[in-house]
Structures are given as C-alpha cells and as structure tokens.
N, C-alpha and C positions, 0 to 999 in steps of 0.2 A: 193692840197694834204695837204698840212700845215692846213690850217682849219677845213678839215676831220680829220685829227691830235689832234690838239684842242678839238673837238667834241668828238672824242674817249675817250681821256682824262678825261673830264668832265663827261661822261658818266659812264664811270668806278667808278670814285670818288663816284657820285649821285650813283650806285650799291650797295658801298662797305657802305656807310653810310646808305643806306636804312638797309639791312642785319643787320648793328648793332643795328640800332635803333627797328628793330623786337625783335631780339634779346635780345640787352636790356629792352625793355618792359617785354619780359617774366620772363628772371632772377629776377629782382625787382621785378615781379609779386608772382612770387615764392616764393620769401624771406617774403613777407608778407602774404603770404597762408600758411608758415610756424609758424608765427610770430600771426597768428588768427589776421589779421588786414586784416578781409576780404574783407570792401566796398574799400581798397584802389589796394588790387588786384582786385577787379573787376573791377576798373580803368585801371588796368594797362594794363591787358588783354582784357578789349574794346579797347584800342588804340592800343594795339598789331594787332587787327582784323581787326580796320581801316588800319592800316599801309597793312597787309598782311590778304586778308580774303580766301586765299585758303589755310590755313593750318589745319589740324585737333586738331593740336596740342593745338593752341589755342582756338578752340572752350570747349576742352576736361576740360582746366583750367580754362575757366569763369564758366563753369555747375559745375565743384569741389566749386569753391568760392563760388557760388550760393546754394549749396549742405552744405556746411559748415555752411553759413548763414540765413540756413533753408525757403531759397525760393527756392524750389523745383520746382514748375510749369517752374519759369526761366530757373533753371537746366537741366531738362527735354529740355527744346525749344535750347538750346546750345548744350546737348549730343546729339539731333535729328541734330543737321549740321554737329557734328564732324562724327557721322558716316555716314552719307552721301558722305562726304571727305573719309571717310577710314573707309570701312565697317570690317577692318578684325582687328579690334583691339580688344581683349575683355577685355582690362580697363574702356573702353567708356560704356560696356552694365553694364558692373558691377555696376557703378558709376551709370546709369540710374536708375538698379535695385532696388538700393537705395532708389533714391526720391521717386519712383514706390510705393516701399513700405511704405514710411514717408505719401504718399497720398490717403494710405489704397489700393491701387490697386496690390493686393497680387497676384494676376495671373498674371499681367502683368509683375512683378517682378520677378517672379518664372520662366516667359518665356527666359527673359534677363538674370540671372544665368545661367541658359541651355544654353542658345547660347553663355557665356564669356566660358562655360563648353568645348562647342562644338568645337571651337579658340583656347584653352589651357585646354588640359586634365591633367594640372598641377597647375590647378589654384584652389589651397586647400583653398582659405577666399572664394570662389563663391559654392564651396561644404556646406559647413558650412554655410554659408548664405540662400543659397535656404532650407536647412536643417530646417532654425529656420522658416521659412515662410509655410510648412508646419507645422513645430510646432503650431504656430499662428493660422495656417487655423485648428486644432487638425484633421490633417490627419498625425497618428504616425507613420503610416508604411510608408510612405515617407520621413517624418524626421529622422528615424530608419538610411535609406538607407543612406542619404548622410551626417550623422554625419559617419557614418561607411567606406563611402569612404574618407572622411575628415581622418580618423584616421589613413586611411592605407596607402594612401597618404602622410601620415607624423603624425607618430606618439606622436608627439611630440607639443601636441596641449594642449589650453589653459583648465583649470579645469571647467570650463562651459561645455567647449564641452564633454568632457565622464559624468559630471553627467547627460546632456540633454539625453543623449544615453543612460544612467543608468536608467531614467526617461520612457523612449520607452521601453526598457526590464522589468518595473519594471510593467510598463501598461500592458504589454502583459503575465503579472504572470512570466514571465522566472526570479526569484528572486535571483536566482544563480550567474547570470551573471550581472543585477543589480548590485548586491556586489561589482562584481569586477571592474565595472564603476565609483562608489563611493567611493571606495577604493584608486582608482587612481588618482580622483577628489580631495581626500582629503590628498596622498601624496602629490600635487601638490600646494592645499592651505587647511593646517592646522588648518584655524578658520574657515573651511566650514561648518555652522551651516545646511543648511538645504540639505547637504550630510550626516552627521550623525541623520537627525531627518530621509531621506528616507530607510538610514541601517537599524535602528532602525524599521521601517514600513515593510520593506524586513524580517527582522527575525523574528519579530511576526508572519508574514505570512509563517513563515517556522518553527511554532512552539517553535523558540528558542526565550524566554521571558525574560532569564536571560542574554544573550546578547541582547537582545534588549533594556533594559533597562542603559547596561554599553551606548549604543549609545546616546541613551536618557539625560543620566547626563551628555556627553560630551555636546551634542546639547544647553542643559541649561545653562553651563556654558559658551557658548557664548552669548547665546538668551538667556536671564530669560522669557522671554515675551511675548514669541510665542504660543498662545494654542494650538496651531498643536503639541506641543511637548508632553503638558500635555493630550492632548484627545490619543496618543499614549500611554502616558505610561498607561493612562485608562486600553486601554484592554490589553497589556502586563500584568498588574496585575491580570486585570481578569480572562485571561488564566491560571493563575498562583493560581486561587481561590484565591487571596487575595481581596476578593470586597471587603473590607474598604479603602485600599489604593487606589484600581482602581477608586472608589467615591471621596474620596480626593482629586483624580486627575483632573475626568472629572469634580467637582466642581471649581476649581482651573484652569481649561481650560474658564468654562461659566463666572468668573470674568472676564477673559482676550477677554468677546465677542464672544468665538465659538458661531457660529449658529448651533450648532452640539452636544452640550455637554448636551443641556436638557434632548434632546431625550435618551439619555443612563442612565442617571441619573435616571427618569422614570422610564424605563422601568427594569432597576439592582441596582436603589437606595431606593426603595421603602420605605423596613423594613429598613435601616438603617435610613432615614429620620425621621419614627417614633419613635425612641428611643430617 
C-alpha cells in the first residue's frame, strides 16, 4: 500500500510538472510572438508539441510564428494539424487563409474565409479579408458584398475599407454612393490623398467640375506627384472649356510618367501645341 502510495505521489508531481512546462513553453512562446522574435517562438512552440502534441492550440501558434516570419508553406503544414485537432475553430482557417493568399493561391484562401465565415458569423477581419481577395481576383461584385457585410457588421471599420467599397460603387458608375464612401474614408483619415483624387473622379463623372477640382487641390497638397491627379484635373478643365489649363494639366501629368496623358494631349492639344 505504501509504495502504491509513493507511486501515486510521484505520479502526480511528474502530471503537475509536465502541465507547466506545456504551459510554460507557450506563455514564453507568446511573449516573443509578441515581441517579433519569431524564430525563438518557433522554438518555443516546437517544444511545446514535443512535450504535448495533441493540442491544437499549439499547432495554431507555430503556423502564426511561421505566418509572421513569412514561411508560409510551414504555416500551412502546422494549421493543417491544428485543424485536424479541432476542426471547429475559425482562427485556424483564418490564419491558413492568409498564407493561402501570401502563396497566390487566392481560391483556396477565399475558401478558408467562408468557412472562418461559416464557424463565426461574427467574424468582421475574415469578411474584410475574403473582400480584398476578390478585390485581387478584380471580381468587384464579390468584393462589393463583403466589404458591405464587413460594415454592417461593425460599422466602425478602418478607412481602407469604405474607400475599397467606395472604389466597387465607383466601378459600377453608382457615383453617389461612392462619395459617400470617401467621404467617410476621409473623416476617418484626413491625408487620404487618393480618396480625394477618387471624389474628385466621381464628380467629374457627375458633371460637377468645380468640385471636382476643390478635390483635386486637396489631393495635391498631399501628393504633388501623382499624375493620376493632374490627368484628373485634365478633363475637369476640359469639361469646363478651359483646354489651356486642361493641357497644362495633362502636360504636367506626362512629366510625372502617365501612360495616359499623350493620348489627350493629341488628340485636344493640338492647336495649342502649335502656337
């Protein structure tokens, strides 16, 4: 009885020590996945897996480390264990998503969004995310969709996201609503140079030339540089019959490189060229 005694004892101890030292591998793992000191999490959380390799938990932090430290293929082969441990998590597909996407494998990525989608219909960064993957693939009306679930989900999203959605309405000629995309993009962040150069594209295209150009000087004064802004304010001028400025303009865009700006010049600079 005494030695079964013993045994139990020792047994317990050897439990409670394994447990921390899981444990503590991950903690410390953490802390330098926090700390961007990723090959030493990767360390940490290989020993973690030795010590205990049935957890999902840790397979999930070596493919984050791996993810971080752009080996993705790794990451990939780690989020394939942890969901096998635990198919119902959709941080794991999320995280696959990712690498999915860093390895150009945009469908497979798109698939793994939908199914973190499918696990938490509350999971507003994998709306947003599958959103820009069709952006990527220039399938608008996909991106359209789930910037727009993204918003309503939580309105309260970063200024990327409504100009992205500003950019799918702005595609699809709805220049209205555009506006008010950019609009919100640029409450949000104040030196958003090319939310004021798309406003600025939105009201030419709705006629108004004289706003479009207040957008235009905004845009400039952050960007001097951009000839997207100056081949804009082009035809805003021109709409406006001012083709000397509109020429100034689009001249003043083909210094800055447009591949775009000859052809205007051509074809509405002619007679001004020859004088």
């Amino acid at each position: 009885m005494a030695n079964h005694l013993i045994t139990l004892i020792f047994w317990l101890i050897g439990s409670t020590s394994y447990a921390q030292s899981y444990s503590e591998c991950i903690q410390l793992g953490d802390n330098n996945l926090t700390s961007k000191n990723y090959q030493e999490a990767i360390r940490l959380y290989s020993k973690s897996i030795s010590i205990d390799s049935s957890q999902s938990e840790a397979y999930l932090r070596l493919g984050q480390a791996y993810l971080y430290s752009e080996k993705d293929k790794e990451a990939i082969e780690n989020f394939d264990k942890a969901i096998k441990l635990n198919p119902t998590d959709p941080n794991i597909y999320f995280l696959r998503a990712q690498s999915l996407g860093f390895l150009n494998d945009k469908y497979g990525a798109l698939a793994d969004y939908a199914k973190a989608i499918e696990l938490d219909t509350n999971y507003v960064e994998a709306y947003v995310s599958r959103a820009y993957v069709f952006l990527s693939l220039g399938i608008l009306d996909g991106a359209f969709v789930f910037f727009t679930k993204a918003i309503k989900k939580d309105p309260n999203q970063r200024p990327d996201v409504y100009f992205s959605r500003g950019y799918c309405y702005q595609n699809s000629k709805a220049y209205s609503q555009a506006l008010d995309d950019y609009s919100q993009a640029i409450r949000l962040k104040p030196n958003y140079a090319d939310a004021y150069l798309n406003s600025g594209n939105c009201q030419v295209e709705l006629n108004n030339s004289d706003t479009a150009l207040k957008f235009y000087e905004k845009a400039l004064a952050i960007n001097p540089n951009d000839w997207k802004i100056f081949s804009g304010m082009g035809h805003a001028y021109f709409y406006k019959n001012e083709i000397d400025k509109a020429c100034e303009s689009w001249k003043k865009s083909l210094e800055l490189r447009s591949p775009i700006a000859q052809e205007y010049i051509d074809k509405n600079c002619a007679k001004n060229s020859a004088k």
